[in-house]
C-alpha atoms as one frame of an Amber mdcrd trajectory, in Angstrom:
protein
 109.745  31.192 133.507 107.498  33.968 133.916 110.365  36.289 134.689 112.469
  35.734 131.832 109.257  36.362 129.854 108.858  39.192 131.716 112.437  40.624
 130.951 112.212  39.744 127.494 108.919  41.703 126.933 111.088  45.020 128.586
 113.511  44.430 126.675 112.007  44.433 123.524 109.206  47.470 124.320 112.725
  49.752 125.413 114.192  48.983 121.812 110.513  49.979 120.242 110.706  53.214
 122.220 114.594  54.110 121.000 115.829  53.332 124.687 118.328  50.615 123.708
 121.402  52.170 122.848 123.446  50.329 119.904 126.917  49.560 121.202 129.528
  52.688 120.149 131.746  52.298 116.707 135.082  50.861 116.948 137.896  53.205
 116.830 139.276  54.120 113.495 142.578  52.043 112.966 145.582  53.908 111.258
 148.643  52.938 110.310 151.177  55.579 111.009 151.509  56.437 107.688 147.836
  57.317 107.656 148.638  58.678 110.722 150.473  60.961 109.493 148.851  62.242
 106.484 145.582  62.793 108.489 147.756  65.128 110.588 148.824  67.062 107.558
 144.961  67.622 106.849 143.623  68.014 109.935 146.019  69.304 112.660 144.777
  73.031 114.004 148.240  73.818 114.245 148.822  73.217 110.661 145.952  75.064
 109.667 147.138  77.695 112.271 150.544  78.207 110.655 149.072  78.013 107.303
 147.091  81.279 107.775 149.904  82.700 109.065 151.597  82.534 105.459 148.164
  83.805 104.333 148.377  86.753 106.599 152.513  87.182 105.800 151.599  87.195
 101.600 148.878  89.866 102.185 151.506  91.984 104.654 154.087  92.085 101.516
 151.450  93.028  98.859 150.600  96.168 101.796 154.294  96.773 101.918 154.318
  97.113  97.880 151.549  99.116  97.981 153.543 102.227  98.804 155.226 102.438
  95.773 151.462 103.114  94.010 149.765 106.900  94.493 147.442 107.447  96.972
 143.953 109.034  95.217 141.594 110.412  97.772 138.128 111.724  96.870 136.054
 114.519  99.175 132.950 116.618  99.688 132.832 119.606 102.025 129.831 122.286
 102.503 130.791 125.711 104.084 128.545 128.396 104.659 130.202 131.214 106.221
 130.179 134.905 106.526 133.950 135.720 107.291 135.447 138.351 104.944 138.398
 136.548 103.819 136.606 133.297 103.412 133.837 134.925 101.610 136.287 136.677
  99.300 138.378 133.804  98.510 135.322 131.498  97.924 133.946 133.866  95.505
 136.909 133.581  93.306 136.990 129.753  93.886 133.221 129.473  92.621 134.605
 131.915  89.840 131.958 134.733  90.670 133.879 137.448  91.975 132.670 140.577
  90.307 133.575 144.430  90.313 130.673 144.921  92.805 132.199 142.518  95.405
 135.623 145.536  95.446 133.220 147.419  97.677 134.295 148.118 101.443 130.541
 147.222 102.485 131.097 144.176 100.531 134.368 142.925 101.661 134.128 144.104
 105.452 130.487 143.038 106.444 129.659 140.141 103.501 126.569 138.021 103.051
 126.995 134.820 104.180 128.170 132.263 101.343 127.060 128.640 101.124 129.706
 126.780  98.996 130.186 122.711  97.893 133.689 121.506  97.460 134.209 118.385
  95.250 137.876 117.477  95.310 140.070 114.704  94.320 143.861 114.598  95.474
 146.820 112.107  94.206 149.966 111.874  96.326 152.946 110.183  94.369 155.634
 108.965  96.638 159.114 109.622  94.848 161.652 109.164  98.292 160.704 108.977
 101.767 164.560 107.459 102.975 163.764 104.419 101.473 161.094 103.181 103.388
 158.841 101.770 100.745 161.913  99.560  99.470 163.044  98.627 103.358 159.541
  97.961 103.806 158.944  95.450 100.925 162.444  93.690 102.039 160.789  93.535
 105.779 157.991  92.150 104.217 159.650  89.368 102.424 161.935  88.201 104.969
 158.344  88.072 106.552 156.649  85.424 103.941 159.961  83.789 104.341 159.726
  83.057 107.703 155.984  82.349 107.647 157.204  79.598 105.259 159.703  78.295
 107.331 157.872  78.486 110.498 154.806  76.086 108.712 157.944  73.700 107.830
 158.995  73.699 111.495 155.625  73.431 112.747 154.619  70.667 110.028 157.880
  68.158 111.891 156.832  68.971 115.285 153.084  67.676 114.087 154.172  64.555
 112.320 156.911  63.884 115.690 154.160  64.546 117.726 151.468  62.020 116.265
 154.744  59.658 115.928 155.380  59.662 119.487 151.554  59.486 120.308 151.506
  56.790 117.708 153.893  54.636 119.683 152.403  55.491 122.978 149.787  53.868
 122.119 151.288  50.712 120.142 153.490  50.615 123.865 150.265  50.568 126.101
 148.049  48.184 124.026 151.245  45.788 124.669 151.710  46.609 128.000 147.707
  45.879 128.018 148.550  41.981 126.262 151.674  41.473 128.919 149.077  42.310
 131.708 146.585  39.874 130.512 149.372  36.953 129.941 150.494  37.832 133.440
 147.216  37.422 134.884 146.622  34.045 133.057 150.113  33.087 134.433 149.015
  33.544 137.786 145.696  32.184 137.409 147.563  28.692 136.064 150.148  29.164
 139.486 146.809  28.874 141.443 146.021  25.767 139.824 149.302  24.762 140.524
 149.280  26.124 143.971 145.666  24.086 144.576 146.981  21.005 143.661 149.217
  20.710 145.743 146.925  21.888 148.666 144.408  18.939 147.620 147.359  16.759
 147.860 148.447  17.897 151.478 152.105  19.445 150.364 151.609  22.874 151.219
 149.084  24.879 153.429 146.263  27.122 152.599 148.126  30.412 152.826 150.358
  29.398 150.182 147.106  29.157 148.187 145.346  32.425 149.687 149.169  34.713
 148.619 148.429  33.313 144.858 145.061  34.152 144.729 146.494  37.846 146.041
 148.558  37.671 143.469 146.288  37.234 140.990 144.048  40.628 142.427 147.193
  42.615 142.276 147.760  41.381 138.318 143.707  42.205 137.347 144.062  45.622
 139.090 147.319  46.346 136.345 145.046  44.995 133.876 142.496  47.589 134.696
 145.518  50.730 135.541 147.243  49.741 131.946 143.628  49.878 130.140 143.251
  53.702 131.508 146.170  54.704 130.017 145.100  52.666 126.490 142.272  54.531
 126.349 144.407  58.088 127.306 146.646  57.370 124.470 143.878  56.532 122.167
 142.383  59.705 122.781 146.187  61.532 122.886 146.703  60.531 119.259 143.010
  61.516 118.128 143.620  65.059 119.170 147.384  65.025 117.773 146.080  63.905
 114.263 143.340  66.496 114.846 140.033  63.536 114.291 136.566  64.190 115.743
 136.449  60.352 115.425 138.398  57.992 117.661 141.627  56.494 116.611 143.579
  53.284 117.127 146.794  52.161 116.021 147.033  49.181 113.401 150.694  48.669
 114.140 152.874  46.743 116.691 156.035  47.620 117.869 158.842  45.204 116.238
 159.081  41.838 118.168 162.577  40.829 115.671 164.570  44.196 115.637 168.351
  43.279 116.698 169.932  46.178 118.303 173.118  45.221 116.917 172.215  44.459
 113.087 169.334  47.244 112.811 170.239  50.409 114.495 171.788  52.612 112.391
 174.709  54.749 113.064 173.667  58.292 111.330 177.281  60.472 111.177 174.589
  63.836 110.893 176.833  67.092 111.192 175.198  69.844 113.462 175.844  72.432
 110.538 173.998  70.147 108.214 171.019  69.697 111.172 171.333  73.825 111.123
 170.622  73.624 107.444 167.980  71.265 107.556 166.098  73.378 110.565 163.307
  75.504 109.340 162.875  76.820 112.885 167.006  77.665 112.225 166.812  79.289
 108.660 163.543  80.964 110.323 166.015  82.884 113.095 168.616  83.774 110.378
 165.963  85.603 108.358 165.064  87.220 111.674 168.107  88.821 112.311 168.281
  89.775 108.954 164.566  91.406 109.094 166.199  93.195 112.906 169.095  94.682
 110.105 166.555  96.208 107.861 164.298  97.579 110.811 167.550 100.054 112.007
 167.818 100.987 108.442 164.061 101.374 108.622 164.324 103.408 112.290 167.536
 105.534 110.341 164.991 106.498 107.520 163.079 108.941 109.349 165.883 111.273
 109.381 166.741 111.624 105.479 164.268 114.221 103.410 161.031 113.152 102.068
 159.822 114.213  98.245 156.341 113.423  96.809 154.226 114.589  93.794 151.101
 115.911  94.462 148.196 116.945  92.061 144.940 117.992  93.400 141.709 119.061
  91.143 138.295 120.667  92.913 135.337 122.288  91.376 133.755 124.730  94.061
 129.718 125.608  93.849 126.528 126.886  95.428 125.257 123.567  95.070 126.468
 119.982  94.749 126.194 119.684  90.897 125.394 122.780  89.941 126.948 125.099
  87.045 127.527 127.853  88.940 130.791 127.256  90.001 134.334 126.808  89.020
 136.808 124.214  88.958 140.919 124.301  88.947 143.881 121.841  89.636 146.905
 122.451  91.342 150.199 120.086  90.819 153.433 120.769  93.042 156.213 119.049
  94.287 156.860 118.561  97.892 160.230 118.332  99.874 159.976 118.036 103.367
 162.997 116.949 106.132 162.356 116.016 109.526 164.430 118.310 111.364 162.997
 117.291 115.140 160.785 115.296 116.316 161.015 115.342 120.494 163.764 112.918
 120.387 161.659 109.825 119.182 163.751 109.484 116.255 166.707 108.535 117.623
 165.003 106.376 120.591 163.513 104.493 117.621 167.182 103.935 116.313 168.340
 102.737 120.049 165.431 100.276 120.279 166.304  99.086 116.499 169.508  98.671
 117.121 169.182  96.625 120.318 166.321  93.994 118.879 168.753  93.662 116.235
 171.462  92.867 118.701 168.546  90.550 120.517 168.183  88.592 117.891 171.635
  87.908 117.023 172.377  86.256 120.171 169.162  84.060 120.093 170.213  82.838
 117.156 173.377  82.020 118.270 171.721  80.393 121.435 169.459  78.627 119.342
 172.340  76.852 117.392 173.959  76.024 120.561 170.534  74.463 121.424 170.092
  72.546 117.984 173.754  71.111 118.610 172.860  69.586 122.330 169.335  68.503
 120.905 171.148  66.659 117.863 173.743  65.025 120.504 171.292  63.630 122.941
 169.089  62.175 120.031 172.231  60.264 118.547 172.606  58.994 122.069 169.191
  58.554 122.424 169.001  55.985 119.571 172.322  54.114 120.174 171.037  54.008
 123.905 167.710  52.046 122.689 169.738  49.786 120.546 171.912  48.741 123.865
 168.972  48.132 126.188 167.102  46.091 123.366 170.071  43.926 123.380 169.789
  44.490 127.197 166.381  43.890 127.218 166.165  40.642 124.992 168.961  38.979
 126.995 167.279  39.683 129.689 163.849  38.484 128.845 165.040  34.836 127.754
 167.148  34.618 131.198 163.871  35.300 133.043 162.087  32.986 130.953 164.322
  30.124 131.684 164.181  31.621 135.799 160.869  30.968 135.929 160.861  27.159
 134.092 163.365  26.554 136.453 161.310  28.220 139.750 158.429  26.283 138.671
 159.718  23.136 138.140 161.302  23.654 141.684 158.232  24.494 143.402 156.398
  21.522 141.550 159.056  19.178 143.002 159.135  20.746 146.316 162.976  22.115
 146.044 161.750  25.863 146.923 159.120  27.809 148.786 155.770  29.584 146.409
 157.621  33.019 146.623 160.639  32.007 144.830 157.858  30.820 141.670 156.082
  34.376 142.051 158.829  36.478 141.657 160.075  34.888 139.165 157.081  35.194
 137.384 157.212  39.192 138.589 160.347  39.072 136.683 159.395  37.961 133.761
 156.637  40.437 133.396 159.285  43.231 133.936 161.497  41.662 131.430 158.635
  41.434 129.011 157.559  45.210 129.710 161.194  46.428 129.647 161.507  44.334
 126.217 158.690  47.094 125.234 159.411  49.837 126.372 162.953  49.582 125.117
 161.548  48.788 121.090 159.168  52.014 122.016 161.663  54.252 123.053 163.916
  53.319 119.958 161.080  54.227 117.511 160.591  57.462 119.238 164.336  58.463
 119.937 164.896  57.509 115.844 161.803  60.023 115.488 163.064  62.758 117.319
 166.356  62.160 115.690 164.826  62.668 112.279 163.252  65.855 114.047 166.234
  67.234 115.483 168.129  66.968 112.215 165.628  68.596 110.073 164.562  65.417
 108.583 161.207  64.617 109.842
């Protein structure tokens, strides 16, 4: 008694001092729908892609920007002593004088200190069309950013589908394990029995307690991977928190009656495909860019206007100020061979991304095949599946009532009970891989 007193009195001092630790929160449980809509608030990737549209809006409004002038401000200090410099400053300041036309003067001058204040504006009027090509770069840019966060947002949501279903599989997988071990456990009651009674010998009762040991370690094997998936979908929906699913996998879906037969076209899967319309817009952006590389060889004309005011001293009122406005016409005439290089290099991505796209559309067209198979496959083995689950239910009944009576040895009853808890997994795994294939078919097809 003493002892128990003794524990109690621990126990109750470590939850005084904060040592008892209060058993951990139960996962969050989600439908998939919730699933789903957490992922579309909280996936990195989404967030990821988002900013890339961000980045894409800001790289047009730089891309407009070169249609506006460019206005740049300075300040320069010179103090020099140089004849022509000294000369030309003095009628910059606007205090040249007679005296300063003497040959002492002009060859062997004081030195001059001088402040420059100047402001210059540079109007782009035609530079080959650059601003313009760049602005249509620039769109086809936000365009794809758009499309690529629609192509990243169905990868997400297939993603936390198929993670969604992994784990609705292994928490099944986890109830099949623990029937399976209560079926043997019964068999060993069975299998004692008829020990007591003298009908069998002790081994037959030492291979089902074996039996049992094997079941309890798939118990513990199928609760890893539960707890994998659990923490698989957390990180796909993008939680801090843990998740759980609230959903089952369909125990009355008829293969023949429920699984549809979608006639999807690969040209309308091509129109669906953001990551598709994305690689058209990308050869189109690789068409502008050789425009954009042929540019640099037509002429170049800009408006400048400049105004300064010239002084001994920062502000000061001895000084002068004047403007200057001229028009400027320049043509690249050669530039170490870079030019056309540029044009070479333009001309080839373009030619790159032609023939990814076209690979790309062969690769939507194989991805859209195997998913139709993929679903009318699952519907066959759930048909397969179901027949084959009843047939081993009726094995067993019939191995057990065989065993009871004598008619057949304890390994005929234990692998018949092995195949029923294959049937029963296969039954799963065959409802799981339905979901998913009718997932990835809604994926593939531009539908998710």
């Amino acid at each position: 008694m003493a002892w128990w007193i003794m524990r109690l009195m621990v126990f109750m001092v470590a939850c005084i001092l904060g040592e008892w630790v209060p058993p951990a929160e139960a996962a969050r449980e989600l439908t998939l729908e919730q699933a789903l809509t957490l992922a579309g608030q909280h996936s990195p990737y989404l967030k990821a892609s988002y900013h890339e549209t961000v980045a894409a809006e800001a790289q047009h409004d730089i891309a407009a920007a070169a249609y506006l002038p460019r206005v740049e401000a300075s300040e320069s200090f010179t103090n020099t002593n140089t004849p022509s410099r000294v000369f030309g400053t003095l009628l910059d300041q606007g205090r040249f004088t007679q005296a300063d036309f003497s040959t002492s003067k002009l060859n062997h001058p004081s030195p001059l200190e001088n402040y420059k204040f100047g402001v210059t504006m540079t109007q782009p009027i035609y530079n080959g069309g650059r601003e313009r090509l760049g602005v249509a770069v620039a769109q086809i840019g936000r365009e794809v950013a758009g499309e690529t966060l629609a192509a990243t947002r169905q990868r997400v949501l297939f993603t936390v589908t198929q993670a969604y279903q992994d784990l609705v599989l292994v928490k099944a997988l986890v109830s099949v394990a623990r029937d399976s071990v209560q079926l043997a456990r019964s068999t060993v009651k069975q299998v004692e029995s008829r020990y007591r009674g003298g009908l069998i010998v002790k081994s037959e009762v030492m291979e089902a307690r074996v039996r049992v040991s094997s079941l309890q370690e798939e118990v513990v094997r199928v609760e890893h991977r539960r707890r994998v998936a659990a923490v698989a979908l957390q990180h796909a929906i993008g939680l801090d928190e843990e998740a759980d699913a609230a959903e089952s996998l369909p125990s009355e879906v008829s293969g023949a009656d429920s699984v549809p037969v979608p006639g999807v076209e690969t040209d309308v899967a091509l129109e669906r495909r953001p990551d598709y319309r994305a690689m058209v817009r990308e050869v189109r952006r690789a068409e502008i860019g050789s425009r954009l590389a042929r540019s640099a060889l037509y002429p170049n004309i800009n408006l400048q206007g400049s105004y300064e005011l010239n002084g001994t001293a920062p502000i000061s009122s001895n000084g002068s100020s004047g403007y200057a406005a001229l028009a400027v016409v320049s043509l690249n005439l050669f530039n170490g061979l870079s030019d056309s290089a540029n044009i070479r290099k333009a001309r080839a991505q373009e030619e790159k991304m032609r023939e990814q796209a076209a690979a790309k559309r062969r690769e939507i067209e194989v991805e859209v095949t195997d998913a139709l198979a993929g679903v009318a496959g699952a519907a066959e083995r759930i048909k397969v599946a179901e027949a084959a689950l009843a047939q081993a239910t009726d094995s067993l009944r019939v191995a057990r009532n065989r065993y009871e009576a004598g008619l057949s040895p304890l390994l005929d009853l234990l692998a018949a009970e092995q195949v029923l808890n294959q049937a029963k997994q296969a039954r799963l795994r065959a409802s799981h891989d339905r979901q998913v294939s009718e997932a990835r078919l809604a994926l593939v097809t531009g539908r998710q």
